[in-house]
N, C-alpha and C positions, 0 to 999 in steps of 0.2 A: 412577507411574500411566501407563497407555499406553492399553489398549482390547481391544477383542476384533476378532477375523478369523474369516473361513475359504471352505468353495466346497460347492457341492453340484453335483454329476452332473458333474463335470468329469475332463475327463482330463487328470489334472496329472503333474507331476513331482515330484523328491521336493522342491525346495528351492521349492515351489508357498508351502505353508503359512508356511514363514520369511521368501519375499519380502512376504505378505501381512499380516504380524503387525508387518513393521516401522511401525508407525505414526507415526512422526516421528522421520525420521534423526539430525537433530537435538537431541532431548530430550535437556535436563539431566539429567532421571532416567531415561533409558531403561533396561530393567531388564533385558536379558537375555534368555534362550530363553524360547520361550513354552510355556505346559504347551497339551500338543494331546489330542484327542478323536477318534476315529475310529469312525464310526457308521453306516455302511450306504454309500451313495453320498457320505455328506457328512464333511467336517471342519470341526470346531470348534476353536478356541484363542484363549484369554487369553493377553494378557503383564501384568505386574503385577510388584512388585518381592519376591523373597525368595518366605515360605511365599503370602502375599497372593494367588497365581496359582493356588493348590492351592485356597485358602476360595473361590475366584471359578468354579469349579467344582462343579457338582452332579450327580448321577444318583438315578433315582428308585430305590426298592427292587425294584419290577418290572422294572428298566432301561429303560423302555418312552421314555423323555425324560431328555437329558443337556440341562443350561442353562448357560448362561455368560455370569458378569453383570461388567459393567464400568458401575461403581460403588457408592451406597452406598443402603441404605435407615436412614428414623430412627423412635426407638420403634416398634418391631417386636413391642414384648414383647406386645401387646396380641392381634397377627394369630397369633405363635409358640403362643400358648395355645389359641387358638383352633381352631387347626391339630392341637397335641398331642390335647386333645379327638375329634377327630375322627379321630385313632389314627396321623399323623404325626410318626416320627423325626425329631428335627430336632435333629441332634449339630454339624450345619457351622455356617456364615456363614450371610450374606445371601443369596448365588446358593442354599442351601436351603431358609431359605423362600418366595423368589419361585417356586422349583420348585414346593414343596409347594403355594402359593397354584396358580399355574399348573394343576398338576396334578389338586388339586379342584375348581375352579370355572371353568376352560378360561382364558380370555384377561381376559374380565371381574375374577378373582381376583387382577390386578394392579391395580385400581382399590383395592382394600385396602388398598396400599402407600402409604407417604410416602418422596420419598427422590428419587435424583438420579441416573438409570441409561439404559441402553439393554444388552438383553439378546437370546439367540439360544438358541432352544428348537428341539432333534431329538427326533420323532417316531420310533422304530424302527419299526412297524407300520406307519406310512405312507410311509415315507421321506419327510420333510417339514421344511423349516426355516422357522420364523417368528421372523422379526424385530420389537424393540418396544421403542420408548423410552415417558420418564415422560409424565405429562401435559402437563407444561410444554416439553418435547424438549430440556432442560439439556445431555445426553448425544447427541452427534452418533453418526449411522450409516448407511452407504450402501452400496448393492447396483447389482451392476452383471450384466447379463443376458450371455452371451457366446456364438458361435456353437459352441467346442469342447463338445462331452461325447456322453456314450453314446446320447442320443435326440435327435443334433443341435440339445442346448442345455444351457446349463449355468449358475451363477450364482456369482458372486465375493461377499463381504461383509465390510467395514473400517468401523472408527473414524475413518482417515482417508483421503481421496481417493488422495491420492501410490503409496498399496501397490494398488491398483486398477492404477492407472497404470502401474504397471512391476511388476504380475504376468505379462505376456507373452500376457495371453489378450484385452488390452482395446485397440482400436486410439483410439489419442486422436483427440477431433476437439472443436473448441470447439461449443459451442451457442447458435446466431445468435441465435436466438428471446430466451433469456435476456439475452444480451450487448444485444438492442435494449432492450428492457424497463430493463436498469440505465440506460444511458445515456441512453435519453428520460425515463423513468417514477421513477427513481431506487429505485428495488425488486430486491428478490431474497430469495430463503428464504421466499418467499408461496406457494411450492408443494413437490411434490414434485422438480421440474426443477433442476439443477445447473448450474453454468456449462458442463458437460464434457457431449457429444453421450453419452447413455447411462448415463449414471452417473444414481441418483435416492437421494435421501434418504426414510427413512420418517419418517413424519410422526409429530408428537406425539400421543403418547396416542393411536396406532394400532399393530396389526399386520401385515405384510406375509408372510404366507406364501408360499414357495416351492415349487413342484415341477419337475422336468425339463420339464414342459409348459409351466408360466407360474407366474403368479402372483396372489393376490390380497389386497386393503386393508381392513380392516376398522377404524372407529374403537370400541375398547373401552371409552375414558375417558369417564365421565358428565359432566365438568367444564364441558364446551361446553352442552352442554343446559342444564347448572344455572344457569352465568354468562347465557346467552343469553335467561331468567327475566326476566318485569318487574321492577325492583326493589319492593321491600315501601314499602308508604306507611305508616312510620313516622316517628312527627317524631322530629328531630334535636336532640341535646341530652344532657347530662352522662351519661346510660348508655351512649346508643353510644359516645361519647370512652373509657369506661372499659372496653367492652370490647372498641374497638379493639387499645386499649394492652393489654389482656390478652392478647389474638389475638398482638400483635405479638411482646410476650415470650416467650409460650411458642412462635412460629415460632423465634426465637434459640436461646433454650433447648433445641429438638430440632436444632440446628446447631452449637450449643458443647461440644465433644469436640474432642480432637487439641493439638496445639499449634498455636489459633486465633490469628490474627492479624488486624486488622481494615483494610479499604481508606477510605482516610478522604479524601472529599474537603469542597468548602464548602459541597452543598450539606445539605437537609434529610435524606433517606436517609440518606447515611452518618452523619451526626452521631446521630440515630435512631440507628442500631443500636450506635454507638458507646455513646451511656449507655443503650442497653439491657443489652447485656455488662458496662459498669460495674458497674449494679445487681445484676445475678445476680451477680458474683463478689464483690461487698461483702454480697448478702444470704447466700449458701451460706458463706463462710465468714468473719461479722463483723470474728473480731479479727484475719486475717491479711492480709497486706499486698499485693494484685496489683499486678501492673504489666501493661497492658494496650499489647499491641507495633499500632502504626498506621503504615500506610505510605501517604502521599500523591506524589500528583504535581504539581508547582505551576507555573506560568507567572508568575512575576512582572515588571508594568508590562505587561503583555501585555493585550490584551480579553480573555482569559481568566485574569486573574491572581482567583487565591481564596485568595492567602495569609492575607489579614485574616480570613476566615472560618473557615479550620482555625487557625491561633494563636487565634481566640478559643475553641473545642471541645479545645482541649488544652490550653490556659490552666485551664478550669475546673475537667478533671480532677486537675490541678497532679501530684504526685510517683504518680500511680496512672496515669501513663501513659509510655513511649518512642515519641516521634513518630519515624518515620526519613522524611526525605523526598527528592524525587527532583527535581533542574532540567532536564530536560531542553533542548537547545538545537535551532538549524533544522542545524546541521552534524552533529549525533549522530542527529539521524533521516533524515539524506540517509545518513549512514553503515549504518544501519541497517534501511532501506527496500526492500531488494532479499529481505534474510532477514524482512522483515517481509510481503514479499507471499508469500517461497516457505511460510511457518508460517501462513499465511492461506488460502491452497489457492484463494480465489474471491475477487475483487473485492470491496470493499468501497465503501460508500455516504459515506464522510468517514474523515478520520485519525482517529478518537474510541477507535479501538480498540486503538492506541498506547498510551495514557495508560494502559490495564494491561495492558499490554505491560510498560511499564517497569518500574509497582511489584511484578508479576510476579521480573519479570527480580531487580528490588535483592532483593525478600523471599528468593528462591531460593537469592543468593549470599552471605547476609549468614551471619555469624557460629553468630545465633541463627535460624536461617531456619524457618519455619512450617510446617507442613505444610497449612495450612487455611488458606484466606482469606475471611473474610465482607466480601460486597459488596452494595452496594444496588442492583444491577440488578432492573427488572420495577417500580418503584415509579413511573416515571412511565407505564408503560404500566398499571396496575390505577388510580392516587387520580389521574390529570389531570393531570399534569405537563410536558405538551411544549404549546407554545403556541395551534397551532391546535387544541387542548382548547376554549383558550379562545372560540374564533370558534365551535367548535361549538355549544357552550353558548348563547352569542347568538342565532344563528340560531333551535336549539330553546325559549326563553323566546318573540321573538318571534313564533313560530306557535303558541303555547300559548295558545290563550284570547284571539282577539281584543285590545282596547282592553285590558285585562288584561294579557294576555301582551307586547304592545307595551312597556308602561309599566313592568313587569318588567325586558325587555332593556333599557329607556333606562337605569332606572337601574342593572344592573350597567354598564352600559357607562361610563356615566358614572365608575363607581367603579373602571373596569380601564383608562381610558385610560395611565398611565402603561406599562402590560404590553403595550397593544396598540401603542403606541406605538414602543417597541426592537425589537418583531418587525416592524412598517410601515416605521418611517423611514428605513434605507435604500432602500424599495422609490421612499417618496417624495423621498428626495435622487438618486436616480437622473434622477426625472422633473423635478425641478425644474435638473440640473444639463445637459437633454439627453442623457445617455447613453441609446448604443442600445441598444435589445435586441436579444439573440440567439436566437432559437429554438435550443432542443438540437440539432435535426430538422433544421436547417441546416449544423450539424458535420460529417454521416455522409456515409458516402457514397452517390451517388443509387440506387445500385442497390439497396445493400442496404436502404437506407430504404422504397424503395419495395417492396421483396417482404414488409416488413412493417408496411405501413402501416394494415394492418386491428388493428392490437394497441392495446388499449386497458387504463385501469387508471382504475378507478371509488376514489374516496375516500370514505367516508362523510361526510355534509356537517352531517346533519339530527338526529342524536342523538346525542346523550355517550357513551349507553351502549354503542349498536352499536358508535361509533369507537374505545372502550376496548377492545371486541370483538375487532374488526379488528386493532385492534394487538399485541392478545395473540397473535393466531392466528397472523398474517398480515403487518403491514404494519410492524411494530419490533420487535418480541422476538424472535424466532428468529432474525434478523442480529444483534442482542446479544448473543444466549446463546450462537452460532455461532462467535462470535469470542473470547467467555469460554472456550468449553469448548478453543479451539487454542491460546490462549494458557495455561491450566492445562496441560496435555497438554502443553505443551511445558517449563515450567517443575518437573513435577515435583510441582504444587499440587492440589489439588482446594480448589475456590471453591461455598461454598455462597451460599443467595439466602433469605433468610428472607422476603423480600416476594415471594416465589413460595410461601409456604407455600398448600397449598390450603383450609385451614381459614381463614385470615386471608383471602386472594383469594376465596371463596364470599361471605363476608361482606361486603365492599367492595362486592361488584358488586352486592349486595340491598341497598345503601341510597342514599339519593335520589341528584340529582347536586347539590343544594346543599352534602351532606355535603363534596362532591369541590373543588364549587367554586363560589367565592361573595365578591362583594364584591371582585372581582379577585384574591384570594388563592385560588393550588391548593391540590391535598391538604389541604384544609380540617381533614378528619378526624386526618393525622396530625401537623399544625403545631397542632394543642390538646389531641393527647393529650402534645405533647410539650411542653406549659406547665411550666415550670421545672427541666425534664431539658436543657436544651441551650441555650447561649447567644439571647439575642432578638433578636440580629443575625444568625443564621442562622435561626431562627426565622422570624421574619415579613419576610425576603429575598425581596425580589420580583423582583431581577434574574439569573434564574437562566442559569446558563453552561454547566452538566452535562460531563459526562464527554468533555471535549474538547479537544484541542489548537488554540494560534493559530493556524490554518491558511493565512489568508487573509496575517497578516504571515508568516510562516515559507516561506507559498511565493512572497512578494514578494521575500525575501531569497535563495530560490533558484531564481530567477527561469531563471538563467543556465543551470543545470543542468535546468529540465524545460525549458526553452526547446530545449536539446541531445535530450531524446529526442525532444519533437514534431517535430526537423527528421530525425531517422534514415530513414534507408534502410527499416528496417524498417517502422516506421510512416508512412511514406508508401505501402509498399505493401500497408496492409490494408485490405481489401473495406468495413470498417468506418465509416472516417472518409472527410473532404475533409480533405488535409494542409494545404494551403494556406488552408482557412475558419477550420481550427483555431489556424495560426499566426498568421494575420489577428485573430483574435477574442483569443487571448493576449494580439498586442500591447496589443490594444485596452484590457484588464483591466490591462494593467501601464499604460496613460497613463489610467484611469480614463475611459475615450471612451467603453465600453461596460456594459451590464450583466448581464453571466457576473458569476457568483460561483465561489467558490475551491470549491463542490462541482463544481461543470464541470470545471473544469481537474484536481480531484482523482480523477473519472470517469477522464477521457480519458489522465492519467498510469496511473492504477491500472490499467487495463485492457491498454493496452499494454505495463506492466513484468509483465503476468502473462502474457500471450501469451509474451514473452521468455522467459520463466522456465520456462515447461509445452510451449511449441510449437517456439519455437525451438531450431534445435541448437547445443548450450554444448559448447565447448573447455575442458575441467577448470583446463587448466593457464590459464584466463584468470584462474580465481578464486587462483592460486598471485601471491606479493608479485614486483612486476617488479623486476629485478636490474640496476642503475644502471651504466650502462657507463662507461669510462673515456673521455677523450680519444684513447686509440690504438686503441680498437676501432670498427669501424662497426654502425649500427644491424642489427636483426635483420633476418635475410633480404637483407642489404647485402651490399656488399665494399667493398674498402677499394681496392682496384686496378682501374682499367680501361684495356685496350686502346683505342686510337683506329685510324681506320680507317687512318693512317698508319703505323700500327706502331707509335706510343710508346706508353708507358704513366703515367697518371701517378694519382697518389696520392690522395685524398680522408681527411679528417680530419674527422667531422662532430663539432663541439664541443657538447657537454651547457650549458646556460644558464637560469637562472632565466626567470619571465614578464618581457616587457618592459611596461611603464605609460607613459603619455601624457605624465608629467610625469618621466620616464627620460633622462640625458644621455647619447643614442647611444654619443658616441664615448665618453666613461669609462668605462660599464658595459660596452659591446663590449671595449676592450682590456686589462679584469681576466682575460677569457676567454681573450686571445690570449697573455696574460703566461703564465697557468696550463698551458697546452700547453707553452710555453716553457722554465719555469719543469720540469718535470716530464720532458722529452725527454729528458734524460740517462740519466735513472734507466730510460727504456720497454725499453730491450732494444736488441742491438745492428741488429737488422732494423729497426727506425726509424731508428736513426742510418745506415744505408745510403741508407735510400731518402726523407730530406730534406735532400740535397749539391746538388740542382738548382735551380732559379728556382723559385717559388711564387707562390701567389697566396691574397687571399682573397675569398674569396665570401661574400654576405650576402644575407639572403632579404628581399623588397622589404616584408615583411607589419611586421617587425619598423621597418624606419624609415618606412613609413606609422603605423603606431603611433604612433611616438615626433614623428612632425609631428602630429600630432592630426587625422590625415587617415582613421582608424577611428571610428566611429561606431555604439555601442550600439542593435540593431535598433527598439528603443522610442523611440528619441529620432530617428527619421529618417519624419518625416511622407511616408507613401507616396501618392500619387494615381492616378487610376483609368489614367491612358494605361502607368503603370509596373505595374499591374497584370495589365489587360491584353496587355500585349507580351511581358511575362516568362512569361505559360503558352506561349506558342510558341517557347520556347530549348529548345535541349534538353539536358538536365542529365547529369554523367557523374560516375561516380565518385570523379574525381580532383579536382571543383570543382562549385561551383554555378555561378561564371559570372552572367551575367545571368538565368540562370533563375529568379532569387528580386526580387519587388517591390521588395527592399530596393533590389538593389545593381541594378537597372532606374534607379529614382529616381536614386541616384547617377550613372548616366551621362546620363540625361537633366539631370540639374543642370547636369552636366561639359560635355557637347559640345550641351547644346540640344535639344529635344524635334523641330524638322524636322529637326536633319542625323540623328538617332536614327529617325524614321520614312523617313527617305533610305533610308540604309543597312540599315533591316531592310527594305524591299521588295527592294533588291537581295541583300542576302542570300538573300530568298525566289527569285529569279531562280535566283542561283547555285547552291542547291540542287536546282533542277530542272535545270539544265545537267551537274550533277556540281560542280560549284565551290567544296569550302568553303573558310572563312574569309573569306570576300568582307565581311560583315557590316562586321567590322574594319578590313579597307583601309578602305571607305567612311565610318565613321567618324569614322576618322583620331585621334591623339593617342595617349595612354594609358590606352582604353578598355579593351582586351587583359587591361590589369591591375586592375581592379577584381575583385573577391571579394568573395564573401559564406560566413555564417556555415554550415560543416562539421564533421560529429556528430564523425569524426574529431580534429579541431581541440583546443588546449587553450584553457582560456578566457585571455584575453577574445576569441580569436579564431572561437570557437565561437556565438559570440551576436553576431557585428559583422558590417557591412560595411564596406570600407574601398577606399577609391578607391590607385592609384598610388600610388607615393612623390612629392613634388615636386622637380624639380630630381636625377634620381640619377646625372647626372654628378658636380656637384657634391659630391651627397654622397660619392661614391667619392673625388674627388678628397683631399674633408677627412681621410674615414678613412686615405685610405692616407700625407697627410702624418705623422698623428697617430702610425703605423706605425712609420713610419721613425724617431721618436723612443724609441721606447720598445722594442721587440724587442731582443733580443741583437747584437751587433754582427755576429758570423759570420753572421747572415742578414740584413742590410738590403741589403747588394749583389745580394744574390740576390732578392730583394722585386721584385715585377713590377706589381703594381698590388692593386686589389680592383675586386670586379665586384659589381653591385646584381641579381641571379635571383630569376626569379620561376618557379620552378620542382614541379613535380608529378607523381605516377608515368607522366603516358600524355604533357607538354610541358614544351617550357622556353621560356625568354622574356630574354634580357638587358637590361634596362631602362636599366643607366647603368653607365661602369664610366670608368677611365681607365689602364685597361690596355690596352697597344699590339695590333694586331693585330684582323681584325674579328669581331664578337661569336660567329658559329657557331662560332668555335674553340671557345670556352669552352662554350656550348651543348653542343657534344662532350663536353667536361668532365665533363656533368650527366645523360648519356643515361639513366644509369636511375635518377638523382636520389639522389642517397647522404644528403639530408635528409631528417628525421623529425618535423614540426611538431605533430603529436599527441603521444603519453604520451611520446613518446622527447625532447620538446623540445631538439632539437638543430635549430635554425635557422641556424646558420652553420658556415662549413670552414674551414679552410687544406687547401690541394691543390697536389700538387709535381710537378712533371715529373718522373718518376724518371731517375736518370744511368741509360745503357746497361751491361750489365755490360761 
């Protein structure tokens, strides 16, 4: 399964259509060349896998309209007759009779259809293409307008963003507008606007016609109008239950084809369609024996653990089921996070969309893998299922009817405090523990905040029905279904949705909202049609978790690693955020000081690993496995030999070393490193043994024995105050270090040398900068201020997340190492042993902090001019370096 593409009035080239067809470079099932169409100014093409690309193809008998459908419709036989009637061949697939509907009854004669599509109709008469997903917009699609073509305009059209992107006609630009909206409003896919400057998606249950000139929207689908109906004042009671469940079944019923496989998680949906499928495959064929394939994803011990609730829904089914299930961990979706935003194309509102991701991902590569996946998406947006349902509800009881309607909302309320309670009481352990808040608004940066500070996002407050409304349309489902149809698309799956049937959704929305919700318990309607189909522990389950991953522990665990992009280079310089509000407020979420929630923090991630991903420029060979060097070669872009300004030369050996840990014994764990070089020298070649005949030395980088003094300090656990705040926006930050430019490692020098010799020395600092003067800051100081650091994107952890003052004492330390030396190296080299030096060293300085090797430190500083260490992915922190003999 892939999608359709193509262009109208463009002046392409010929490999136009192939760049645009690839719709996920990526996909497990990607299927090959695409069958193409060529029709006046425009081109059309399917990819699809095998003949499937040929049936996805239609032209009318008059040729007058070629269609090209990407995906399915269900029970058809009804429309196909209909059709024949009226004097319609219809020998092909599906793409012929949405033609044939099409072709009779204009745009409207897709409302006929049931099914799971977005399709692209050529007008020959007019030269015209019009684009059009189902009702529901299950089937992603998007056009993009472009300055090349024959009447100075022209228009691109894909399944997925990416082939837009790198057609050659479309200049990428992100879209502010959108990008404020998610981050303030937590919204997206409520319009037609894309995260991408230009690119727009057609909307559900509309058409977008094309011409060279422009374009225009037409909504076809009656759906909106009919749910948008007051609902019927019928009472509620044993018929509607029974013809819920009817409605429900036969939505299943017209989705069970293929080799179906069902997504099972704990709550009520899945389990719902799960013995619905039961039942049909026990009722159609009594005496033979199904086995119905479930794939879950679980969290167990986790706040979202729902293992008790799927073992009791496959417990029931006992030998008529194979559960496969999926654990995902916080290290396999760090692993998998980078291919999870580039298959995602646009920022997402929470990880949630992970979770079928995965069971995606296992169904795809398992043995017996599915071609179908039934999922319970769209049931908490149609029966009330997400919580502030519930508030709504309240709100409308008590404005219904005065003293009446009052006495109504007391007593649901009364009966939903435990519901209202899980979705409050963080809000009120917040307030009872003093954490601050943080306005989102306060993250961004001022500018761009303020050029969009007129943008608003109204929620429905006051009716059930409108906000069930809204979230169909607008404010949940289409970021659901958005993220379902890239995740199928990518796997190879097509994922149907029975609680998007429009027969069943019609119905729902026409009955009260007691039906929905009542008594604290949601979807009323479908937790009693499901009376004795499905365990009563998921059943009348009122602490619902949905389709979600831990997030909040999963990114406390990786704490370290988003801590590393919010401090990057890059995202410090986007228009978008305040880098420094945003680190500040992290800390804050990791000591529980504040109260962000882990959707803040998954915003302001998600956003900037997707700018990387679509804006930034990528080096291919960064995603290739790095190639572990030996002890005799220097890091990349190094050498191994340098001139000094005297003429010698001497040698550099940076050694490869595991992380060092706080609770690490310097010198043991350092001279397993120096044994191994030693140990291995014979064997390097005879150009090593040349040129280690002279005195030696070794060098050690100061970060590793502040480490190991427990003189590093995890940026969350270093209480920052406002004068270290303040002082560190006026350092000025370089590439090669933060320096005091970061609160952290402010605070630390103010702990170290004293808040007045710190405001001493930074006024004259200020002096000396105006004089021409630098480094004065330092002098004035005085001590081992110089050497303090803080946490760089570069860095490997734990040094990427820390500040870490000096080493203490690094004469000393040198002097230990270098006895420890003398004992254990080879005998032919202890006479030659010169000492060890304590560098503190980086591409643009160097610094010798302790040594007790003879001779004064700029010698050695020489040594290091262009710094032969690599304390990021190359973890090589220490050398042996030899005066080379002269030839």
């Amino acid at each position: 399964m892939c999608g359709i593409s193509g262009h109208l009035g463009v002046s392409a080239d010929e490999e136009l259509i192939e760049r645009l067809s690839r719709c996920d470079h990526a996909s497990a099932g990607s299927p090959g060349a695409p069958a193409v169409v060529r029709v006046g100014s425009a081109v059309l093409a399917v990819t699809a896998p095998g003949e499937a690309a040929d049936r996805a193809l239609a032209t009318s008998v008059s040729g007058r309209h070629t269609l090209v459908l990407d995906g399915e419709l269900y029970e058809v036989d009804g429309v196909r007759d209909e059709l024949a009637t009226l004097g319609h061949d219809l020998t092909g697939g599906d793409a012929a009779v949405a033609l044939a509907a099409y072709g009779e009854w204009g745009p409207e004669g897709l409302d006929r259809l049931e099914g799971s599509y977005a399709l692209a109709v050529h007008d020959r008469e007019t030269d015209r293409v019009t684009l059009a997903r189902d009702p529901f917009g299950t089937r992603q699609l998007y056009v993009a307008r472009v300055a090349d073509g024959a009447e100075g305009g022209g228009w691109l059209f894909s399944s997925t963003i990416r082939p837009l992107l790198e057609s050659g006609h479309h200049e990428r630009r992100p879209n502010d507008r959108t990008i404020y909206r998610y981050l303030c409003f937590r919204v997206h896919d409520d319009g037609p606007e894309t995260f991408f400057e230009g690119i727009e998606r057609v909307g559900a249950g509309e058409t977008l016609t094309l011409t060279p000139s422009g374009s225009e929207r037409h909504i076809w689908s009656s759906l909106r109008d009919e749910l948008e109906a007051t609902p019927v004042a019928r009472p509620y009671g044993v018929r509607v239950i029974e013809d819920f469940r009817h409605l429900l079944t036969a939505a299943v019923r017209r989705r069970h084809a293929g080799r179906v496989a069902t997504s099972l998680s704990g709550g009520i949906d899945a389990a719902a369609i799960v013995a619905v499928v039961d039942g049909l495959e026990r009722a159609e064929a009594p005496t033979a024996h199904h086995v119905q394939q479930t794939w879950s994803v679980l969290f167990p011990e986790t706040r979202a653990d729902e293992v008790r609730y799927v073992d009791d829904v496959v417990e029931a089914l006992g030998d008529r089921v194979e559960a496969h299930r999926v654990e995902p961990s916080p290290t396999e979706f760090k692993q998998d996070l980078r291919d999870f935003v580039r298959l995602q194309e646009e920022p997402l509102v929470s990880t949630g969309a992970y979770t079928q991701f995965r069971v995606m991902r296992e169904a795809a590569s398992s043995d017996a893998a599915p071609t179908v996946l039934l999922d319970g998406h769209g049931g908490d947006e149609t029966l009330g299922g997400f919580g502030p349902h519930h508030l709504v509800h309240l709100r409308e009881l008590s404005r219904s009817g005065g003293a009446a309607g009052a006495a109504r909302a007391a007593a649901e309320l009364g009966r939903s405090i435990d519901v209202l309670a899980r979705r409050g009481g963080p809000v009120v352990a917040d307030r009872v523990r003093g954490r601050r808040d943080v306005p989102v608004r306060s993250l961004l940066g001022a500018q761009f905040a303020a050029e969009h500070a007129d943008e608003t996002y109204a929620v429905e407050r006051g009716s059930l029905h409108r906000r069930l409304l809204d979230d169909v349309v607008a404010g949940s489902l289409p970021a659901r279904l958005r993220y379902a149809d890239k995740n199928a698309r990518h796997f190879g799956l097509r994922v149907r949705l029975p609680f998007l049937d429009r027969d069943l959704v019609r119905f729902v929305f026409a009955l009260p909202d007691e039906a929905l919700i009542h008594e604290g318990w949601s979807k009323r309607v479908l937790r009693d049609a499901m009376r004795g189909r499905v365990p009563e522990s998921v059943r009348r389950r009122r602490d619902k978790v949905g389709a979600t991953t831990p997030q909040g522990e999963w990114f406390m665990r990786l704490k370290n690693h988003i801590y590393g992009v919010f401090l990057s280079e890059s995202f410090a310089d986007r228009p978008y955020v305040d880098q420094s509000a945003v680190l500040h407020a992290f800390e804050g979420w990791i000591k529980g000081t504040n109260s962000i929630d882990s959707m803040t923090v998954w915003r302001m991630l998600n956003l900037e690993l997707w700018l990387q991903e679509f804006f930034d420029e990528h080096d291919p060979a960064d995603d290739e496995p790095a190639r572990v060097k030996t002890d005799y070669e220097p890091n990349a872009r190094k050498q191994l030999d340098l001139t000094l300004d005297d003429g010698s030369v001497v040698r550099r050996y940076p050694l490869r070393t595991d992380l060092y840990a706080r609770e690490d014994d310097l010198d043991a764990k350092t001279l397993t490193y120096l044994e191994r070089f030693f140990d291995g020298l014979p064997d390097a070649g005879p150009e090593h043994a040349a040129a280690t005949k002279g005195q030696w030395f070794f060098f050690i980088s100061e970060k590793i024995v502040a480490i190991t003094q427990g003189r590093s300090f995890f940026i969350w656990d270093i209480t920052v105050g406002r004068p270290a705040r303040v002082l560190s926006r006026y350092v000025t930050r370089t590439p090669a270090g933060i320096g005091l430019g970061s609160p952290f490692t402010m605070q630390l020098a103010i702990e170290e040398a004293g808040l007045p010799r710190v405001l001493y020395a930074s006024a004259g600092g200020f002096v000396g900068k105006l004089i021409g003067k630098r480094g004065l800051f330092y002098d004035l100081v005085g001590g081992d201020i110089r050497a303090i650091d803080g946490p760089t994107e570069y860095s490997v952890y734990p040094a990427n997340v820390s500040a870490k003052l000096g080493p203490k004492d690094p004469d000393d330390v040198a002097a230990r190492l270098s006895a420890a030396i003398r004992e254990r190296v080879p005998e032919a080299y202890r006479e030659t042993f010169g000492g060890t030096v304590v560098m503190d060293a980086n591409d643009i300085g160097r610094n010798v902090l302790g040594k007790d090797a003879p001779g004064p430190k700029e010698r050695y500083e020489a040594m290091f001019a262009d710094n032969p260490l690599g304390q990021g992915s190359e973890q090589t922190p220490m050398a042996i370096v030899f005066e080379k003999p002269a030839d």
